[in-house]
C-alpha positions as CSV (number, residue, x, y, z in Angstrom):
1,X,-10.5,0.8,-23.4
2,X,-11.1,-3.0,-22.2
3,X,-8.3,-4.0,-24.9
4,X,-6.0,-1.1,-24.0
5,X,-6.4,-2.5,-20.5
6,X,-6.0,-5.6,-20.8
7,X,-2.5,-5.1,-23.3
8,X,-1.2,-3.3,-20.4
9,X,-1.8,-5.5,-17.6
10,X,-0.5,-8.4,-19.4
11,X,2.5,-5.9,-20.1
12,X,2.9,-5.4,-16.2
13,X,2.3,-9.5,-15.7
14,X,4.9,-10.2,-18.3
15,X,8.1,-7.7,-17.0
16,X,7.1,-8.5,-13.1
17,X,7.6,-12.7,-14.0
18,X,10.9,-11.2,-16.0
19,X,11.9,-9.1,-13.1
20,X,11.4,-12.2,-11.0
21,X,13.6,-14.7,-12.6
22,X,16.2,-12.2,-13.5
23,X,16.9,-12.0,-9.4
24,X,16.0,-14.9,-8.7
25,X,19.3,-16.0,-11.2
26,X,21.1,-13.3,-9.6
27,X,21.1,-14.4,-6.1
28,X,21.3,-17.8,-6.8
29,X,24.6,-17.0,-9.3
30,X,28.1,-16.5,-8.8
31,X,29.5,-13.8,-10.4
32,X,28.9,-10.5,-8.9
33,X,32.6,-9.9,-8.6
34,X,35.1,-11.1,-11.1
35,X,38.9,-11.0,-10.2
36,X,40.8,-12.1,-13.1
37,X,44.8,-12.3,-12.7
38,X,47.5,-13.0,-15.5
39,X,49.2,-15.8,-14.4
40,X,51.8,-15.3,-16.8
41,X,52.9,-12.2,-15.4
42,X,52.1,-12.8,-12.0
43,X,53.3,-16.1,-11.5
44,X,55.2,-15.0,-8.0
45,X,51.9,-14.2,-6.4
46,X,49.8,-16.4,-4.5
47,X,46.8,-14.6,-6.3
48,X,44.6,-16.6,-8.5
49,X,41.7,-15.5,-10.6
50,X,38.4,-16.1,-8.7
51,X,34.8,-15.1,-9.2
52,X,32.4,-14.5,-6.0
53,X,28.0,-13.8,-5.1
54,X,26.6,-13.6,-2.2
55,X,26.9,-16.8,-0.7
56,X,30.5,-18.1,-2.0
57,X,33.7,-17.4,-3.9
58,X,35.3,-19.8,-6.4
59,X,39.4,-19.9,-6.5
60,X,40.2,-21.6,-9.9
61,X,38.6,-25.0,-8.9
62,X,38.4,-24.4,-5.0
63,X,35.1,-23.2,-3.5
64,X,35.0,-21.4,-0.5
65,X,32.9,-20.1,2.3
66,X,35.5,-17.7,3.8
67,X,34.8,-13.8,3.3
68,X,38.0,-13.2,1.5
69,X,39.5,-11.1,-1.6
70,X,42.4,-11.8,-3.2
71,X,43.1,-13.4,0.4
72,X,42.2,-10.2,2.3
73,X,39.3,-10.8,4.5
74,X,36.6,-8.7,3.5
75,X,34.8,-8.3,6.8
76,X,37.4,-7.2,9.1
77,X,35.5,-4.5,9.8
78,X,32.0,-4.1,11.4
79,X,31.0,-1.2,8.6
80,X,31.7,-3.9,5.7
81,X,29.9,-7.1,7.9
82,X,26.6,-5.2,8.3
83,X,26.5,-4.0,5.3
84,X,26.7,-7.9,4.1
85,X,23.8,-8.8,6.1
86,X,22.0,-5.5,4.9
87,X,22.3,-6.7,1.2
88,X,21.4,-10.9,1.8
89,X,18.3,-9.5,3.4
90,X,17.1,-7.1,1.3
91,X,17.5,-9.1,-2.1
92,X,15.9,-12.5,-0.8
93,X,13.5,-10.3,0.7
94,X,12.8,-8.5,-2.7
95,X,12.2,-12.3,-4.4
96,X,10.2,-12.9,-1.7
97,X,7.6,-10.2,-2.1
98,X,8.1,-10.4,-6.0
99,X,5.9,-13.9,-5.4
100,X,3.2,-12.4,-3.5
101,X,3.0,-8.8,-5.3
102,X,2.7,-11.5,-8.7
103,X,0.0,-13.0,-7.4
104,X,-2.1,-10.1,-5.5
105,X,-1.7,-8.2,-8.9
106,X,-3.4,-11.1,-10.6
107,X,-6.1,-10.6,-8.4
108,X,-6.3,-6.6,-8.9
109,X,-6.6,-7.6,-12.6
110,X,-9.1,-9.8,-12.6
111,X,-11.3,-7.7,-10.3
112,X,-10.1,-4.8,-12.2
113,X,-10.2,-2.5,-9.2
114,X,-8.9,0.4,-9.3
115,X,-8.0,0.9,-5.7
116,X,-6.2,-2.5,-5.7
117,X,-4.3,-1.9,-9.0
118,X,-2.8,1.7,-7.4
119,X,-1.7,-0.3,-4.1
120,X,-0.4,-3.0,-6.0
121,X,1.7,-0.6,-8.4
122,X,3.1,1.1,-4.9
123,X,3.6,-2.6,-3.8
124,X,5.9,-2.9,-7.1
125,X,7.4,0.4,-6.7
126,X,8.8,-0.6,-3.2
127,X,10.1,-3.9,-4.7
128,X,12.2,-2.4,-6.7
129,X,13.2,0.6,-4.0
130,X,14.4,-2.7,-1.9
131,X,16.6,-4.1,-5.2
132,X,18.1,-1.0,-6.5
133,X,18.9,-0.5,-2.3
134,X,20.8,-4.1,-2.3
135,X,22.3,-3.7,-5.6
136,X,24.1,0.0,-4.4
137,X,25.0,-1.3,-1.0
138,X,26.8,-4.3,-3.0
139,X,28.9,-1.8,-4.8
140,X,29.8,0.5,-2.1
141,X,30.7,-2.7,-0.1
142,X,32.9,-4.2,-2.4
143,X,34.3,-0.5,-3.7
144,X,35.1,-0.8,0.5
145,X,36.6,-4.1,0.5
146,X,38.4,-2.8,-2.3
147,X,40.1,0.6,-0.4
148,X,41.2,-2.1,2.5
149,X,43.3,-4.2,0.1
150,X,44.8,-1.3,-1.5
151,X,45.9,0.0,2.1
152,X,47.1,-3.7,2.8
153,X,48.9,-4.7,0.0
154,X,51.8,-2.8,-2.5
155,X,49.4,-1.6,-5.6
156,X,52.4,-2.2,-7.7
157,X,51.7,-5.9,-7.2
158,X,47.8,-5.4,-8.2
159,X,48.7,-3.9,-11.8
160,X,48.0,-7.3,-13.5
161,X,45.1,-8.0,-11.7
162,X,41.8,-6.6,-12.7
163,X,39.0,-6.6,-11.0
164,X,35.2,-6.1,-12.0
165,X,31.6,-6.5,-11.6
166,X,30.2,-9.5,-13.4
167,X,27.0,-10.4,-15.0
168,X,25.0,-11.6,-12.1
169,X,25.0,-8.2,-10.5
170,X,23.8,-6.8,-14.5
171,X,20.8,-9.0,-14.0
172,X,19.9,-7.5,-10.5
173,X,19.7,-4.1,-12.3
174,X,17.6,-5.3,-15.1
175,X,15.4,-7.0,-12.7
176,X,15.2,-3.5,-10.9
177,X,14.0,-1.8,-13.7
178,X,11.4,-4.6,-14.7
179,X,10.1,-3.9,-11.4
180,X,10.2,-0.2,-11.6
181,X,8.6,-0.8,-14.9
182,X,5.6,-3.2,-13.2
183,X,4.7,-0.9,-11.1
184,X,4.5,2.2,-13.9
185,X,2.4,-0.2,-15.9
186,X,-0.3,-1.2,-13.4
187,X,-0.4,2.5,-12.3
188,X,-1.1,3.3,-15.9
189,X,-3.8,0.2,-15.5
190,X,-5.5,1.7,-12.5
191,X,-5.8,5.3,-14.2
192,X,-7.5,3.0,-16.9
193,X,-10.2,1.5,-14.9
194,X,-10.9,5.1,-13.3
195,X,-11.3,6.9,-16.4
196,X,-14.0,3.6,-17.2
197,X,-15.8,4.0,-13.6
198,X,-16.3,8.0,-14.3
199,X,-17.5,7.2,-18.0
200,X,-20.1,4.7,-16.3
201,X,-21.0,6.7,-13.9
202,X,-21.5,10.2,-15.9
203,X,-23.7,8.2,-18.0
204,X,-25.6,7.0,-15.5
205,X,-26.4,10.6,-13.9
206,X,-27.6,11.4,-17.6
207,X,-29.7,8.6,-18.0
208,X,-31.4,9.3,-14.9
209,X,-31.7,13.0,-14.9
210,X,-32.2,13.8,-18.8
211,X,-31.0,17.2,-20.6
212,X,-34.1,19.4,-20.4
213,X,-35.9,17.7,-17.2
């Protein structure tokens, strides 16, 4: 039981430092959004191929602070500009308590408690609740931003332009289901250490009340 608990807590420790860097990379990357135009065929347009995160978007060489796809803002609206501040809260905030549930689940471990291990699993769980949450908005916000350019511009002029998500936003996901798979692990842990508890104690009833007293 000790071995089988200890395999799966390292388990847990090992996907929740993975989980970790995974969106720490993610938010600190540029490539949620990939625009990719053929210059060749579109040399009359004032498009150019660009790639975009949270923070910034990068026009060929040019980087850029301004909210803008394809040159269409993206936050004309108020729908699209909280939904912005909704998602560079939530992920940051996610790293952020990645940190602490890393370090309160080392604890747990070490005091192999099985009260602490169950919190610290629902700790994980809602990690992961606030990732998957910034990763959707993300894509409904730029599926939005999207719509608004289509109504803006002639579609025609958009057929050599293509448009998708990029590898930074991948790595959110699988960071989302490192966490989801944290928190199944050191739930699995806690059962572990509970089964050990009622072993200990059912043999310590029997020892002090033996069969045939």
């Amino acid at each position: 039981m000790k071995m089988n608990f200890g395999t799966v807590v390292i388990s847990a420790g090992l996907c929740g430092l993975l989980s970790f860097i995974l969106l720490a990379v993610s938010i600190g990357t540029e490539y949620w959004y990939i625009i990719d135009v053929d210059e060749g065929k579109n040399s009359s347009l004032e498009y150019s191929s660009s790639h975009s995160g949270l923070w910034r978007i990068y026009e060929g060489k040019i980087t850029t602070q301004t909210n803008s796809f394809l040159h269409v803002p993206l936050y004309s609206t108020c729908v699209s500009t909280d939904l912005h501040r909704v998602i560079v809260v939530l992920l940051p905030l996610s790293l952020v308590l990645l940190v602490f549930g890393g370090i309160f689940g080392l604890v747990a471990s070490l005091a192999q408690s099985c009260t602490l291990l169950i919190c610290i699993a629902a700790y994980f769980l809602i990690c992961s609740l606030l990732t998957v949450s910034g990763v959707s908005i993300y894509i409904s916000y730029s599926q939005q931003a999207l719509e608004e350019l289509q109504h803006m511009v002639d579609i025609e002029s958009l057929s050599h332009v293509h448009m998708s998500f990029g590898w930074s936003l991948v790595m959110a996901c699988l960071s989302f289901s490192l966490e989801l798979l944290t928190g199944i692990l050191l739930m699995l842990a806690s059962l572990g250490v509970c089964q050990i508890c009622l072993h200990h104690s059912s043999v310590s009833v029997q020892s002090r009340f033996p069969q045939g007293f």
